[in-house]
N, C-alpha and C positions, 0 to 999 in steps of 0.2 A: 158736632164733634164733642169726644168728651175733653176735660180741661180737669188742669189741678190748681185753683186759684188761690186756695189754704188746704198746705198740707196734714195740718191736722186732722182737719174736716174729710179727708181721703180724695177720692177719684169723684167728680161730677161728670154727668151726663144728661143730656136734656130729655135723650127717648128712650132710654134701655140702659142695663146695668148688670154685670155680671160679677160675682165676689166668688172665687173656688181655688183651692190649693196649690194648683201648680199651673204657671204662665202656661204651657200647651193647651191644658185645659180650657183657660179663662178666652187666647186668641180664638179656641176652635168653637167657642161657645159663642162670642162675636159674630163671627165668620156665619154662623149659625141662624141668627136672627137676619143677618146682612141678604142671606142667600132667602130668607120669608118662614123662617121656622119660628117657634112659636116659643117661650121659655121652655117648657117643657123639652122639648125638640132641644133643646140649647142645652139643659142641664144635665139629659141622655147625653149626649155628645160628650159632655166634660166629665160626667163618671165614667162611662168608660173608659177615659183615657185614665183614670185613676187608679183604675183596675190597672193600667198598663204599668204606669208609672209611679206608682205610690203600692207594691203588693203586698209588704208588710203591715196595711191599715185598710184593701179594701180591696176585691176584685170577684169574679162572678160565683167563686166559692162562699158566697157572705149575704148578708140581709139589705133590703132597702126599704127606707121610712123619705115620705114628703108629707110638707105642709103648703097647701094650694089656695092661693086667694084671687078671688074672679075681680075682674074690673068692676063689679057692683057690688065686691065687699063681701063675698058670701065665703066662707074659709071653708074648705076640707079637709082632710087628714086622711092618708094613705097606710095602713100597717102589711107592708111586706116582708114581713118576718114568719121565717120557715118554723116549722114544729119538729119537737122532737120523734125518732123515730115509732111506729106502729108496736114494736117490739120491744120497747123500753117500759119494761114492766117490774113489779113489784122483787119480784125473787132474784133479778139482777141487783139492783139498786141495795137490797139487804148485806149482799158479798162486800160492798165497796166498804175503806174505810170510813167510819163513823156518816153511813150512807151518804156521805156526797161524791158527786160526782166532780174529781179532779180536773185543775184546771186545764191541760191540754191533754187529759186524757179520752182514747175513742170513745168513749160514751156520751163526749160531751159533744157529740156532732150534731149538729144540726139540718135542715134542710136546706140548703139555700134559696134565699127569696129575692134576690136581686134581678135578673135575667124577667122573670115574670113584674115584677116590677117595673123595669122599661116598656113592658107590651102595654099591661094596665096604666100607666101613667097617657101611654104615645095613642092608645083607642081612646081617648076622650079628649084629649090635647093637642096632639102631636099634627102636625101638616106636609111636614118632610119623610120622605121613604124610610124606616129603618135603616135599611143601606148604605144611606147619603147619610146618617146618623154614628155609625158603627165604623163607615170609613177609616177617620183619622184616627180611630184607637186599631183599627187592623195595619193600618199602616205603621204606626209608632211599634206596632208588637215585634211586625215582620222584618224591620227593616233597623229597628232599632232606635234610642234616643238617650239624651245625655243625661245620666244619674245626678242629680240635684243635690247640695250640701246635705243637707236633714235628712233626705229619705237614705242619704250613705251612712249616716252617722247612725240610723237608725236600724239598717240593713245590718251594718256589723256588730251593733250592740244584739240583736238579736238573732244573730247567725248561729248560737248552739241552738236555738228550735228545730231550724229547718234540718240541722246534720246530722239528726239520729232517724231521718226519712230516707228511702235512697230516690223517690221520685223529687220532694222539697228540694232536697242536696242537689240531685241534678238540675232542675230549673232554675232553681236561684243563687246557682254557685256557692254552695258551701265550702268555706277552704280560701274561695277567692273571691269575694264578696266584692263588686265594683265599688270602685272609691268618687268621689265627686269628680265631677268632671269625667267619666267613662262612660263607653256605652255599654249600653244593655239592652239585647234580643229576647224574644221569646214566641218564636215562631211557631210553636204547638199551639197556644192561646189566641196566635191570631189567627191559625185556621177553625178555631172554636167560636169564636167571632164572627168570621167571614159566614160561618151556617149558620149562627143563630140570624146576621141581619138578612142572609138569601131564605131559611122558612121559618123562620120566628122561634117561638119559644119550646114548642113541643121538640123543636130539636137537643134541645138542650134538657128538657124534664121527660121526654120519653124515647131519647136514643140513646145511644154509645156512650155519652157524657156521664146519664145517670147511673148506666152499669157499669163504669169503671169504676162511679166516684164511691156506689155501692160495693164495689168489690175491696178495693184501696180501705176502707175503714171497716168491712169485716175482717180483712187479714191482718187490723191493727187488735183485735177485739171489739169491735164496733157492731152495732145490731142494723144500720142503716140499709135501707130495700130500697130497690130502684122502683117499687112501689110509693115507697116516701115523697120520694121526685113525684109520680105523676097527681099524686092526690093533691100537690102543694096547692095555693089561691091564697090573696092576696085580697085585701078588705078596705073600702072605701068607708069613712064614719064621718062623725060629729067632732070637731075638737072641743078640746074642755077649754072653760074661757072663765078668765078673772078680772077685773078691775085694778088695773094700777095707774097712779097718777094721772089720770084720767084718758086710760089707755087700754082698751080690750086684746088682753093677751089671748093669744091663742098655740097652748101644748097639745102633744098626742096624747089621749088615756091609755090606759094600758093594755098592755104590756109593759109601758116604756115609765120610765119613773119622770114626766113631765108633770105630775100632780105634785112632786116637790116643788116647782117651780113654783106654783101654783100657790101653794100652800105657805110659805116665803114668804111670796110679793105680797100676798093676804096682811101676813103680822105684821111689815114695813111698811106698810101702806098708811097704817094707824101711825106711824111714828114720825117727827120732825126730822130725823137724817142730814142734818148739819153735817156736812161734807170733811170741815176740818175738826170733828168732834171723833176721836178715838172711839167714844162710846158707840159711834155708828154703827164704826165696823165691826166690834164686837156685838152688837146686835145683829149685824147681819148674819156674822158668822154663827150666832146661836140658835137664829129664824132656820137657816141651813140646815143644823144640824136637828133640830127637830123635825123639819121635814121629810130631810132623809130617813131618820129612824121611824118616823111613822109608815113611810113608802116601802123599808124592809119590813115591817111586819106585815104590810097590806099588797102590798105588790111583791119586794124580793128581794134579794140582794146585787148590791151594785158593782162595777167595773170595764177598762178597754180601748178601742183604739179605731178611729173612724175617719170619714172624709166628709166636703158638706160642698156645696154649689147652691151662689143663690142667685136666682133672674128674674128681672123682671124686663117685660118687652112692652115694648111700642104702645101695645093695647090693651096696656097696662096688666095682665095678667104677671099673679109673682108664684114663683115655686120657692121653697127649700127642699134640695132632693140632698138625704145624707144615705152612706152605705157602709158597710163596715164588714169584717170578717173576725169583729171584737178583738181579744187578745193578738198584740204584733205575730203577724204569719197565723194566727190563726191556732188551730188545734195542729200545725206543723204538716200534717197530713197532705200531701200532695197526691194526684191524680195525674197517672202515667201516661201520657201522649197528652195528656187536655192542657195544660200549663197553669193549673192553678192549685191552690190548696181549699182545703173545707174549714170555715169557720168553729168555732171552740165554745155559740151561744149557750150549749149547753150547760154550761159553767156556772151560768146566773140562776141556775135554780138551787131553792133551798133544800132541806133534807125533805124525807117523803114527812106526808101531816099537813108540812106547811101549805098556808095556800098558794104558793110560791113551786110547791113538793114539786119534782119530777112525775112524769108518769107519760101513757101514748100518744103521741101526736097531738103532745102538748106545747105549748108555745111557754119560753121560759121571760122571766124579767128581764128588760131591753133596755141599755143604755140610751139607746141613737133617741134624740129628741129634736128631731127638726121645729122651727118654730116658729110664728108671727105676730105682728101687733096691728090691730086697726087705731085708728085716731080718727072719730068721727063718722063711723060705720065704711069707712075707706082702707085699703091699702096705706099703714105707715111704715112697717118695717117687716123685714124677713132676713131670717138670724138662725146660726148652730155656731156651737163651741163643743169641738172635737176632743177627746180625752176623758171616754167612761165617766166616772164618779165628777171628772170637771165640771161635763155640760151641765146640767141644770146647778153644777155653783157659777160656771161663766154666766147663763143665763139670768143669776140673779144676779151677779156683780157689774155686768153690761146694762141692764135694765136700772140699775139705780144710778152708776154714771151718766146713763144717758134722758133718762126719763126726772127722774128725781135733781139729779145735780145740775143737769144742761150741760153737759162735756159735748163736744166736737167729736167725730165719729172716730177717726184713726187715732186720736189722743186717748178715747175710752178705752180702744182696741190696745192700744199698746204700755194700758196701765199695768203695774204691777195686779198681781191678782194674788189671792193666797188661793190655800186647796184642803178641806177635811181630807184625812186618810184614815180617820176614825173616831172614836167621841169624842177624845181629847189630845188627839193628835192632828196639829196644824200646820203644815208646808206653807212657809212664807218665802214670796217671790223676792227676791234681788232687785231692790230699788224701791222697798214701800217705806217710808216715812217712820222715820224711828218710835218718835210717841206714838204710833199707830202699833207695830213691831212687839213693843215694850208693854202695850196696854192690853195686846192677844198672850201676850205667855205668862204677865199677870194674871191672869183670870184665868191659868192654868192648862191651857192648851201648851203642849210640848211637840219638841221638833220631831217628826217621825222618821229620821236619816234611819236608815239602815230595814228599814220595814219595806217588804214587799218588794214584788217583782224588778222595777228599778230601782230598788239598793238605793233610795232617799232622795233619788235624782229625779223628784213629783214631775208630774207633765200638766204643765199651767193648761194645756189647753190649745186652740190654736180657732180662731173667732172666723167667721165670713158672715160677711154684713150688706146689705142695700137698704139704703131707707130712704122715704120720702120727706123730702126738704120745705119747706115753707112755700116757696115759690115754684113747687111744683119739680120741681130738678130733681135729679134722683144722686145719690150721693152712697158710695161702694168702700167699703173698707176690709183688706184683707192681714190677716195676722203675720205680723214678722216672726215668730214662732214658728212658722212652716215655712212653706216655699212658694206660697201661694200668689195672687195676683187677683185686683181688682180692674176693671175694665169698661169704662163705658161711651155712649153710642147717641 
């Protein structure tokens, strides 16, 4: 049985451990392993319902990234991220203003890579039927479930997206946006559901799904083929791995800008990071911001809005499986009878030149950084912090609390954090330590209120964490931040 014997330290569990966004999620992902599923098996289960119930930040219109570590240590990295369309060619891109492609504008659509993503994760992992997988997010679709504080707050902050679509507007209620505590249906989605888990994935990349969603974003101006769908594939690799505090981290390459993280923990590593030393965290935050600036030259530009699921089971196998459909609601674009909208990845690419440039059936720069750590050629932790440009700064702000400083897992989790919004623009969280505060806008960083999408109102983030304890326990930490839930077995 799991137990909370310090709640700092979060949820313990002696055999399994589940950390992911919303308590339906995290029971059904339990219920999961309980019934002989495998994490994998467990963390499908709980994205999809995220897709159900979180679809301002993820659902089968959008990308999926995992970070996979085997009971004998061996880490993988999964890149499920869709490319841009065949037809996104040079003499479009010229028309746009100062050639980039805006940010929910149709040209920023992408493929979706989420849906093949469950197939490729579940043929090398998985042990339970899709079916029996897919279930409790057809049923939550069809039948309904209770909108959660955050995803309402976050539903109505971004309700002018979806109402200049009339498919968005009709599925997600525009106008009358459910408030917490309501329910909410979407029973298109769950017979879109229901056929992917009765004949897998080609239902969804070579039937009806892909010619509507092709149709819906040419008659936005969009260039997207239902060709796009069928070419999509999804890529198993190497993860990049670095040394910290005597700890092999493990990020995805790119696409995704996980080499910031990388690159970071590298410059920190050399340094003493006395915890109540102001100078820390302005070191940290300058390791950051070099990092990031090296990742948009080399990789791309950053931003967005994701979900994350982390498991580990019985036999001991761990996943991080994250997904996202980037910008809240995505590129707003919905897809008439299917119940979902199309992601807005497109957005993350630079102008053409760059190596970053737009161009065919290209894959652009990728927020989503699922991620893990060995200690000792083992399984010790598996970790995402949701919130575009956040992740790899949660990731290095988590990684120094908890590696470097020795903080207790849900104490880490629910520290203040700050946030780059730009070189010298720094979002500091409500409740960080005033000499700390005073010693970042010193050294010239300034408040970025009023900059960007939410109007100052930065998004720290929102962490799901399992890591391995000393004596073997496994110990789950989920962000108050969200609406999430830790779990363990």
């Amino acid at each position: 049985m799991a137990e909370m014997n310090d709640p700092a330290n979060g949820v313990r569990g002696q055999n399994a451990m589940v950390a992911t966004g919303h308590p339906l999620a995290a029971r059904t992902a339990i219920d999961m392993l309980a019934a002989g599923g495998s994490a994998v098996d467990a963390a499908i289960a709980a994205d999809a319902i995220l897709g159900v119930v979180e679809p301002m930040a993820t659902g089968i219109g959008g990308d999926l990234l995992a970070m996979l570590v085997e009971p004998d240590g061996r880490g993988t990295s999964y890149n499920g991220t869709g490319r841009a369309p065949a037809a996104l060619t040079a003499d479009i891109l010229e028309r746009l203003p100062n050639r980039r492609i805006p940010e929910r504008h149709a040209l920023s659509v992408t493929v979706p890579g989420a849906v093949r993503g469950w197939f490729d994760l579940h043929m090398r992992h998985g042990r339970l039927p899709m079916a029996q997988l897919l279930a409790p997010a057809v049923a939550l679709a069809a039948g309904g479930f209770e909108v959660l504080p955050i995803a309402a707050r976050e539903w109505a902050l971004f309700e002018p997206i979806i109402k200049g679509d009339a498919a968005a507007a009709a599925m997600y209620r525009s106008g009358n946006a459910p408030r917490a505590g309501e329910r909410f249906a979407n029973p298109e989605l769950a017979k879109v559901l229901q056929a992917i888990a009765a004949d897998g994935p080609d239902t969804f990349y070579l039937g009806d799904a892909a010619q509507r969603a092709a149709a819906a974003n040419q008659a936005c101006g969009g260039v997207l083929s239902a060709g796009d769908f069928a070419a999509h594939r999804g890529d198993f690799g190497e993860p990049l791995r670095r040394s910290f505090r005597g700890l092999t981290m493990l990020e995805c390459p790119p696409n995704t800008h996980g080499v910031a993280v990388l690159d970071a923990l590298e410059e920190l590593d050399a340094l003493p990071l006395e915890r109540d030393d102001p100078g820390t965290t302005l070191a940290m935050v300058q390791a950051v911001g070099r990092a990031l600036a090296h990742a948009k030259e080399t990789v791309a530009d950053p931003a967005g809005n994701t979900v994350c699921t982390v498991v580990v089971d019985s036999d001991g196998l761990a996943v991080t499986l994250m997904s996202s459909i980037f910008k809240r609601f995505g590129s707003g674009i919905g897809v008439p009878g299917h119940g979902f909208v199309l992601q807005n990845r497109g957005f993350g690419f630079s102008e053409p030149g760059h190596i970053n440039g737009p161009g065919p059936s290209k894959r652009a720069y990728h927020t989503v950084v699922p991620a893990a750590a060995l200690k000792g050629g083992r399984f010790h932790c598996g970790f995402g912090v949701v919130g575009g440009a956040m992740q790899p700064q949660g990731h290095v702000q988590m990684m120094v609390r908890l590696a470097a400083w020795n903080e207790k897992l849900q104490a880490a989790i629910d520290a203040p954090r700050w946030r780059l919004e730009g070189a010298k623009q720094l979002a500091i969280e409500p409740g960080t330590p005033d000499r700390i505060a005073r010693a970042l806008r010193d050294a010239g960083y300034t408040d970025p209120e009023g900059a960007g999408e939410l109007g100052g109102r930065s998004d720290f983030g929102g962490a799901q964490f399992v890591l391995r304890d000393a004596d073997g326990s496994l110990l789950g930490g989920s962000d108050k931040r969200k609406d999430g839930l830790a779990l363990g077995a």
